[in-house]
C-alpha positions as CSV (number, residue, x, y, z in Angstrom):
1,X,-5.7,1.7,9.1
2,X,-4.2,0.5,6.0
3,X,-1.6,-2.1,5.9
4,X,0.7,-3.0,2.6
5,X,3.0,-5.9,3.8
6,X,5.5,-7.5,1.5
7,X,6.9,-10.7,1.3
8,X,9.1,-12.9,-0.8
9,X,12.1,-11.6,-1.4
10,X,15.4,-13.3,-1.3
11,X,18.6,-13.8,-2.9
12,X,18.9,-15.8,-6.7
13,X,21.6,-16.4,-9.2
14,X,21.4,-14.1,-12.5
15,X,18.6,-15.3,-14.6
16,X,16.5,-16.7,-11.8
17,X,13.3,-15.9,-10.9
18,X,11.6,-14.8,-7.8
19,X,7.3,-14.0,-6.9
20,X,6.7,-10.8,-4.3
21,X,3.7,-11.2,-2.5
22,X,1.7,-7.5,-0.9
23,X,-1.1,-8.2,1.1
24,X,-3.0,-5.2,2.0
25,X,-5.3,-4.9,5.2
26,X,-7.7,-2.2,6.1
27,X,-9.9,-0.3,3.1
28,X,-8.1,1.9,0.5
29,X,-11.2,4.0,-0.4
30,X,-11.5,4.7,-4.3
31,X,-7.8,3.1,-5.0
32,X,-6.5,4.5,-8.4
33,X,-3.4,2.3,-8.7
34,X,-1.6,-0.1,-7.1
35,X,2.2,-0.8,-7.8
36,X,6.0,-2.3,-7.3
37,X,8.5,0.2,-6.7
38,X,12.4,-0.8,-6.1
39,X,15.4,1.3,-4.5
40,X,19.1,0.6,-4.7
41,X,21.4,2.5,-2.5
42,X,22.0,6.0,-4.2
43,X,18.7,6.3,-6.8
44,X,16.0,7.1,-6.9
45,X,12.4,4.7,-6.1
46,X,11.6,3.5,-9.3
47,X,8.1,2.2,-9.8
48,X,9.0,-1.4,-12.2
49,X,5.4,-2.6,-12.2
50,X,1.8,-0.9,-12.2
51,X,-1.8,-1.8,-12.3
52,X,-4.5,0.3,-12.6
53,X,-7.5,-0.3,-9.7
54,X,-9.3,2.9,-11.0
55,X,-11.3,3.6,-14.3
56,X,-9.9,1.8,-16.1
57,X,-8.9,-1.0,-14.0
58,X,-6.5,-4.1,-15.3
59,X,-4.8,-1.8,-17.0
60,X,-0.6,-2.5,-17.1
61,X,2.8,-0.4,-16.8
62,X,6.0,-1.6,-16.9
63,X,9.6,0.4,-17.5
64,X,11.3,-0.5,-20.2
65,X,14.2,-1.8,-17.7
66,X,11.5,-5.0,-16.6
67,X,9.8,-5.2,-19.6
68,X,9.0,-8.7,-20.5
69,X,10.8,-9.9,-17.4
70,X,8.4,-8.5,-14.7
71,X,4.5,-9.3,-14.6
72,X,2.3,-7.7,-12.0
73,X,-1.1,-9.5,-11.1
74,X,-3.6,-8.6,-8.5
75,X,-6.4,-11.0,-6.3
76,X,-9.2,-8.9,-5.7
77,X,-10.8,-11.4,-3.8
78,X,-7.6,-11.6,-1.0
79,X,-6.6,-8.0,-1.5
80,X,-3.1,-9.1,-2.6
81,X,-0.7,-8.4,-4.9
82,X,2.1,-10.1,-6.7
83,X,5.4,-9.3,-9.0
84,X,6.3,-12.7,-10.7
85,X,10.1,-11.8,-12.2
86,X,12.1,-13.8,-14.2
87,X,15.3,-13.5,-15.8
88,X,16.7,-11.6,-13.1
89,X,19.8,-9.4,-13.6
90,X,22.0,-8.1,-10.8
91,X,20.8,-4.8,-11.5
92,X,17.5,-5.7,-10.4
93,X,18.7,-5.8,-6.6
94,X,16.8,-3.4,-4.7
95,X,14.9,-3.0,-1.9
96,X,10.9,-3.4,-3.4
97,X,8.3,-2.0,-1.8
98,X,4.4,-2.5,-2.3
99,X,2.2,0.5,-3.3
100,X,-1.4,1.5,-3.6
101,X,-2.6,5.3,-4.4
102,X,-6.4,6.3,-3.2
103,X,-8.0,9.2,-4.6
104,X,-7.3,11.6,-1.3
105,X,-3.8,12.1,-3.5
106,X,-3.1,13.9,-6.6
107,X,-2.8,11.6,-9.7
108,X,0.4,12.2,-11.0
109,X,0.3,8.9,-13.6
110,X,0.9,5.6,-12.4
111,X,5.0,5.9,-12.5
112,X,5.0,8.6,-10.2
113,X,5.7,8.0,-6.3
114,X,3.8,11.0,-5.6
115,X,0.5,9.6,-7.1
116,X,0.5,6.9,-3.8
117,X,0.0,7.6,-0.3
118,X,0.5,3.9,1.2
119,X,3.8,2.1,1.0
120,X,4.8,-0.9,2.3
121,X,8.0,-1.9,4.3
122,X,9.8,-3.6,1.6
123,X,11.0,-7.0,0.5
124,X,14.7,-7.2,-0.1
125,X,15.9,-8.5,-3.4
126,X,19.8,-9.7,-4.4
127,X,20.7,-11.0,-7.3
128,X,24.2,-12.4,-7.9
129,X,26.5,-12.6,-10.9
């Protein structure tokens, strides 16, 4: 049974930084991507960080919201992965939840929910003004 468990979340001043840890347990069989996504009471998840585990693995998404704020980095070797973000804004609280996609679900593109089948719990992140 697969596992995504989030931690490091917390609360920081505006233009602080903060590091989410995902460790994932149990085998995610032909993983295509693994991901950040974030929600905020009344929108929609928003994925804010992407890497590709598939083809072409190491490949890198980010929104143009995190862009050059957020980085999104994978161990292999512990089956973890992190979101390093810095410069945080208060618009950047959310809850943010870990992600992986296997290839038992349709590919809709790495920025699509739909494309990822396990989800963590979610780490929660404030950041005040």
């Amino acid at each position: 049974r697969v596992q995504l468990v989030e931690s490091g979340g917390g609360s920081v001043q505006a233009g602080g930084s903060l590091r989410l840890s995902c460790v994932a347990s149990g085998y995610i069989y032909g993983r295509n991507f693994m991901s950040w996504f974030r929600q905020s009471p009344g929108k929609e998840r928003e994925v804010v960080a992407g890497i590709s585990t598939g083809t072409d693995s190491g490949r890198t998404y980010y929104p143009d919201s995190v862009k050059g704020r957020f980085t999104i980095s994978q161990d292999n070797v512990e089956n973890k992965l992190y979101l390093q973000m810095s410069s945080l804004k208060p618009e950047d609280t959310a809850i943010y939840y870990c992600a992986a996609g296997d290839r038992l679900t349709a590919n809709y593109g790495i920025a699509d929910a739909r494309s990822y089948n396990y989800w963590g719990r979610g780490t929660q992140v404030t950041v005040s003004s």
